[in-house]
C-alpha positions in Angstrom: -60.3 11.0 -34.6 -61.8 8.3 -36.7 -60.9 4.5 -34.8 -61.4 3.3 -38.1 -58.0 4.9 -39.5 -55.7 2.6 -38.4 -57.7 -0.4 -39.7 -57.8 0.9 -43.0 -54.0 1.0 -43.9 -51.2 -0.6 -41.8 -49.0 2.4 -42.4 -51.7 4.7 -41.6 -51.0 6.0 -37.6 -53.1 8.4 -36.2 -50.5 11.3 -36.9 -50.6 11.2 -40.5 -54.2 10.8 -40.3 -54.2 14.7 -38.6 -51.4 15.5 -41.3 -53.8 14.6 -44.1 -56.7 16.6 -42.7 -55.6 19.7 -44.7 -55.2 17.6 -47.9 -58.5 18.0 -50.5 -59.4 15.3 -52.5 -62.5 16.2 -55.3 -64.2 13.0 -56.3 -66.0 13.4 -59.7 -68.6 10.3 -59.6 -71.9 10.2 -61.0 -72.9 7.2 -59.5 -73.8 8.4 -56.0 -73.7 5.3 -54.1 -69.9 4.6 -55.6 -68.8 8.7 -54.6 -70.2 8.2 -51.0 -68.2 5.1 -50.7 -65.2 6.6 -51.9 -65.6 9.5 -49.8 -66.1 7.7 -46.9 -63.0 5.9 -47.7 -60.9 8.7 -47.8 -62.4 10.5 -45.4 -61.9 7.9 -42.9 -58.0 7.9 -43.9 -57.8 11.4 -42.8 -58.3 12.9 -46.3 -61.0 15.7 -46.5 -63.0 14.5 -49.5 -65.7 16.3 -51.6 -68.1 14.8 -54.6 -69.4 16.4 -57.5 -71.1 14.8 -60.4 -69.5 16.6 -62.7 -66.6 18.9 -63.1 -69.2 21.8 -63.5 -71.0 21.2 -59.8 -67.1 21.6 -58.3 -66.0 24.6 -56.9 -62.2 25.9 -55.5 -59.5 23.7 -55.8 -58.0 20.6 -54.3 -54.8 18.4 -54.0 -56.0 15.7 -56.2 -59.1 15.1 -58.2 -60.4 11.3 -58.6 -62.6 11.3 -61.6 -64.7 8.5 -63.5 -64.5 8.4 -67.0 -67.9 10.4 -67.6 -68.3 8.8 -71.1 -70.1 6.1 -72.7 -67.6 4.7 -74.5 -63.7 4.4 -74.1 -61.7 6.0 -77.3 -58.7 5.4 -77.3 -55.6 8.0 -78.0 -58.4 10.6 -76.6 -58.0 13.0 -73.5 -60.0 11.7 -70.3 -63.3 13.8 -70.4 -63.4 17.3 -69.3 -59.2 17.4 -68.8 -59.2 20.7 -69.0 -61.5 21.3 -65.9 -60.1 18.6 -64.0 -56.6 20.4 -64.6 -57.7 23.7 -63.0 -59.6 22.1 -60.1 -56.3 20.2 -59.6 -54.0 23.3 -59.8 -52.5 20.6 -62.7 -51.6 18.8 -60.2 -52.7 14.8 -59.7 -55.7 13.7 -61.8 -56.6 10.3 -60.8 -58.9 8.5 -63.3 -61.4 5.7 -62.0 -63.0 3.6 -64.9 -64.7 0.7 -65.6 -63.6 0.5 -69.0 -61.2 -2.1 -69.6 -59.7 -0.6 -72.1 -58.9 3.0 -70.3 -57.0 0.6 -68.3 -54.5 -1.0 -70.7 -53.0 2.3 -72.3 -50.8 4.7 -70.3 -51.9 7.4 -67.7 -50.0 9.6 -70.1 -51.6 8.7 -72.8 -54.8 10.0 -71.4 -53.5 13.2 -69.9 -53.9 12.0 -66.4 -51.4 10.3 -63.1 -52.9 7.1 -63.0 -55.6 4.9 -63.5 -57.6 2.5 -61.2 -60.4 0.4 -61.8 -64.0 0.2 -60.7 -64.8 -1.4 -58.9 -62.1 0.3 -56.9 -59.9 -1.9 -53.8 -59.8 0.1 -51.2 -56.2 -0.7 -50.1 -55.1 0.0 -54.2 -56.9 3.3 -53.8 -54.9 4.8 -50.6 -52.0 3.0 -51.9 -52.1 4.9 -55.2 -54.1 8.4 -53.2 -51.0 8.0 -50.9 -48.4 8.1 -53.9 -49.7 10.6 -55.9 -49.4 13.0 -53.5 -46.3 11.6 -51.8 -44.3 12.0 -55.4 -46.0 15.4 -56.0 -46.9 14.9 -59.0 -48.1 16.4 -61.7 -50.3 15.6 -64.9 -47.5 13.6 -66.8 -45.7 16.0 -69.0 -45.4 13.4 -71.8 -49.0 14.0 -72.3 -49.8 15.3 -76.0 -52.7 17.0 -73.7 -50.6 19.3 -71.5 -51.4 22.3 -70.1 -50.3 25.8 -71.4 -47.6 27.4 -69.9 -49.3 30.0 -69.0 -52.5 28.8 -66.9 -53.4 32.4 -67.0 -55.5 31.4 -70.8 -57.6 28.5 -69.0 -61.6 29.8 -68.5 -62.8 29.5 -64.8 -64.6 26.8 -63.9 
């Protein structure tokens, strides 16, 4: 076990470390110095963490995706890029967005068909926090999202 666990979160005790060790956390990061950070991050909280730099370069399916924004510009009222993808690597379950646009950050997970949104750069303390309550609550992609999934999930192409 990682020493480096307990320094990262003062809730984090070596025993929940082991229980998150079956938990699969996709990060979808171009920027391959920012993934590997996050990853490490994670990792080091007991979370088994993959990257892709896209959607399209991830394969099976995890407990929560963390994806960048994977645009060049914000537009607002629009799905967060590649939802639909996200959603079936989640299972629909938690889609956390990470963004450096400001604006992505003002309107309402919901809004954009995702949990939540953090910034980039990311804190690391606001990322487990909001990792830790994602999963915690169970969620799912908000169901007040005009981007929801169908009913039957059966429709949605493989990735």
């Amino acid at each position: 076990m990682n020493e480096n666990v307990a320094n990262l979160s003062p809730k984090t005790s070596e025993a929940q470390a082991e229980e998150r060790t079956a938990i699969r956390i996709l990060i979808v990061e171009d920027d391959e110095i920012l993934a590997s950070l996050m990853a490490s991050v994670l990792t080091d909280a007991g979370y088994l963490s993959e990257v892709a730099t896209s959607p399209e370069h991830a394969q099976g399916t995890y407990d929560l995706v963390v994806s960048d924004y994977m645009a060049p510009a914000y537009v607002p009222g629009q799905p967060w890029p590649f939802l639909d993808q996200l959603r079936t690597l989640s299972q629909g379950g938690p889609i956390l967005g990470c963004t450096g646009h400001q604006d992505a950050l003002a309107d309402h997970p919901a809004t954009l068909g995702i949990s939540a949104v953090t910034s980039k750069p990311f804190d690391v303390e606001e990322l487990l926090q909001t990792v830790e309550r994602l999963l915690e609550q169970g969620q799912r992609v908000a169901d007040a999202s005009p981007f929801r999934m169908p009913d039957d999930t059966s429709l949605l192409r493989p990735v």
